[in-house]
C-alpha positions as a Markdown table, in Angstrom:
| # | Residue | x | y | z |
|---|---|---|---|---|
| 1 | Unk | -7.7 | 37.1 | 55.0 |
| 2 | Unk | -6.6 | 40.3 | 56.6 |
| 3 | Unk | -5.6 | 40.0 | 60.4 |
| 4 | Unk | -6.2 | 42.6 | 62.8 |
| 5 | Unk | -3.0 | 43.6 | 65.0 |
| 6 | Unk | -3.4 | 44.1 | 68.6 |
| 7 | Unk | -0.4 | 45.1 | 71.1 |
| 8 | Unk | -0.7 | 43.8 | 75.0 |
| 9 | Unk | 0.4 | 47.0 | 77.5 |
| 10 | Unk | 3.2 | 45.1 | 78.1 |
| 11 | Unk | 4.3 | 45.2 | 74.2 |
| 12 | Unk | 3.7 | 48.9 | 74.2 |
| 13 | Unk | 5.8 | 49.2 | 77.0 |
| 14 | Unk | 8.3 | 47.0 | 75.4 |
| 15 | Unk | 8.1 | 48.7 | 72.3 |
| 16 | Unk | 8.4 | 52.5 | 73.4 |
| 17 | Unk | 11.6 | 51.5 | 74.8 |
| 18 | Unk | 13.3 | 50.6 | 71.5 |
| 19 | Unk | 15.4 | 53.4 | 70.1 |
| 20 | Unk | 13.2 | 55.1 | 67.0 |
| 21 | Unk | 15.3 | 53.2 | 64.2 |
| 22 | Unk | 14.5 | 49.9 | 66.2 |
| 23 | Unk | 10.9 | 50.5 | 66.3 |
| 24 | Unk | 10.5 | 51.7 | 62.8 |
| 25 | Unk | 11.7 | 48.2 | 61.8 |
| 26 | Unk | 9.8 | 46.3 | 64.0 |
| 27 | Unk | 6.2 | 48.4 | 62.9 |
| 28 | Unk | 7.3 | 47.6 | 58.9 |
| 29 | Unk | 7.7 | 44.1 | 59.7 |
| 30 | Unk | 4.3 | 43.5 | 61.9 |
| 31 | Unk | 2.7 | 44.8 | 59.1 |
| 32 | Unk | 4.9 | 42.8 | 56.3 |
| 33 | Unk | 4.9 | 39.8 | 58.3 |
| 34 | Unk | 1.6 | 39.5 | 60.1 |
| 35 | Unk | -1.2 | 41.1 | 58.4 |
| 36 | Unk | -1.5 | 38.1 | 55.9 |
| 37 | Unk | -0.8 | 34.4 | 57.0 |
| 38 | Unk | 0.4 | 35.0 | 60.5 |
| 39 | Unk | 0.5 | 31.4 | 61.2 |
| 40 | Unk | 2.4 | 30.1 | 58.4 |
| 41 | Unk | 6.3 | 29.0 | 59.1 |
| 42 | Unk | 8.9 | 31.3 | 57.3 |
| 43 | Unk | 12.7 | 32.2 | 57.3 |
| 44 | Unk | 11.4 | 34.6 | 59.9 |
| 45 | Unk | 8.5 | 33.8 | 61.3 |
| 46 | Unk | 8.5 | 30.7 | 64.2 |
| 47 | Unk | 6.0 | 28.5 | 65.9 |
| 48 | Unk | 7.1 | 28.2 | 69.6 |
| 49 | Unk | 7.4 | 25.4 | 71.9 |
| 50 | Unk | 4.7 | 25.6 | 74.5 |
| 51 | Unk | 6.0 | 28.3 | 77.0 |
| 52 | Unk | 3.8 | 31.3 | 79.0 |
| 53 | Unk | 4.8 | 34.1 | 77.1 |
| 54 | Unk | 3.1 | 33.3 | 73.1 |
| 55 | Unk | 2.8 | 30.9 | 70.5 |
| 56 | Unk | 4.8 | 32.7 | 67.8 |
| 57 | Unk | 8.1 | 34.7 | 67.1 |
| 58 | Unk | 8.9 | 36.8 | 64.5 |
| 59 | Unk | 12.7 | 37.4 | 64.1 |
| 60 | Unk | 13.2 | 41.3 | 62.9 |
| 61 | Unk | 17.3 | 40.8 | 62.9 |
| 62 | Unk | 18.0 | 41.3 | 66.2 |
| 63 | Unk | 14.7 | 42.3 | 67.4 |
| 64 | Unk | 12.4 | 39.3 | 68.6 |
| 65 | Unk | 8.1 | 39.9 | 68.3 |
| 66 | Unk | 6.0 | 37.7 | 70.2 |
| 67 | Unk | 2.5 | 37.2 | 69.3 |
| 68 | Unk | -0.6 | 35.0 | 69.6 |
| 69 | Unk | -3.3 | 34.5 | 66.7 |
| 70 | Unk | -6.8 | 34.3 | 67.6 |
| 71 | Unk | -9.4 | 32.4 | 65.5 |
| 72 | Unk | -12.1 | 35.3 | 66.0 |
| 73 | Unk | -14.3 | 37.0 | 62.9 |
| 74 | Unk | -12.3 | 39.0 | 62.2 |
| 75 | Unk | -8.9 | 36.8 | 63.0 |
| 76 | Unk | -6.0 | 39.1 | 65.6 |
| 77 | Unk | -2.8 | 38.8 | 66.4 |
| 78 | Unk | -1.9 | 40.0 | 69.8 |
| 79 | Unk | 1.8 | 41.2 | 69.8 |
| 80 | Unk | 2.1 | 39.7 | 73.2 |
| 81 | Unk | 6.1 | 41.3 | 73.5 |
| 82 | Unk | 9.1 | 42.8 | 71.9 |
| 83 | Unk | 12.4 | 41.6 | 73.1 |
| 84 | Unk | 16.2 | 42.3 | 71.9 |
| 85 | Unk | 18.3 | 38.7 | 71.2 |
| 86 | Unk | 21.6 | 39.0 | 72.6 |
| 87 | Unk | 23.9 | 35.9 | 71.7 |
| 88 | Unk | 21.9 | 33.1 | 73.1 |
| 89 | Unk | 19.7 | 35.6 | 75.7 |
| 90 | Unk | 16.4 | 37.3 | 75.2 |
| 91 | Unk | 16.4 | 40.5 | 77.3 |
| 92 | Unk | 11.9 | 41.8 | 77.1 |
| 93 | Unk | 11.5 | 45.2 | 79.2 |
| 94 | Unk | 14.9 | 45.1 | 80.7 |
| 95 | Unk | 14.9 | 41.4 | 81.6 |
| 96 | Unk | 16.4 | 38.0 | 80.4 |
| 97 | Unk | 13.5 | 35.7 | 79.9 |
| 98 | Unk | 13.7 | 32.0 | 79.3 |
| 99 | Unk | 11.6 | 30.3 | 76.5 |
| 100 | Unk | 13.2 | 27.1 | 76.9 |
């Protein structure tokens, strides 16, 4: 089943601050990755420990997508943030956030 993609203003914020390479990658991959079976476990795709910031990752090398997926007719996925993974830190909009 197709799923619509929805970005939080946060994500567009996050997102218009990648560099244009950076952000064509990310778009191909939202729409490789998470039109069909957003919630299925891949090499890139990751359910999250429970935290306040989403239920999902999707790793775009070093590029980071957070989302949620809705169960609504039809199903979304909110891209909830887009964040750059630096060694063992995730920097979203200029700061290091903690998912642990």
């Amino acid at each position: 089943m197709l799923h619509r993609i929805e970005f939080t203003q946060a994500a567009v914020r996050h997102f218009a601050k990648l560099d244009a390479r950076q952000r064509a990658r990310v778009r191909d991959a939202i729409v490789r990755q998470l039109v069909y079976e957003p919630g299925v476990e891949t090499r890139r795709r990751k359910r999250l420990r429970p935290n306040t910031l989403a239920t999902w990752r999707l790793r775009v090398g070093e590029l980071r997508v957070y989302y949620d997926v809705t169960d609504d007719v039809p199903p979304v996925v909110v891209i909830k943030a887009i964040g750059i993974k630096e060694r063992s830190r995730v920097v979203i909009g200029g700061e290091e956030i903690d998912l642990s």
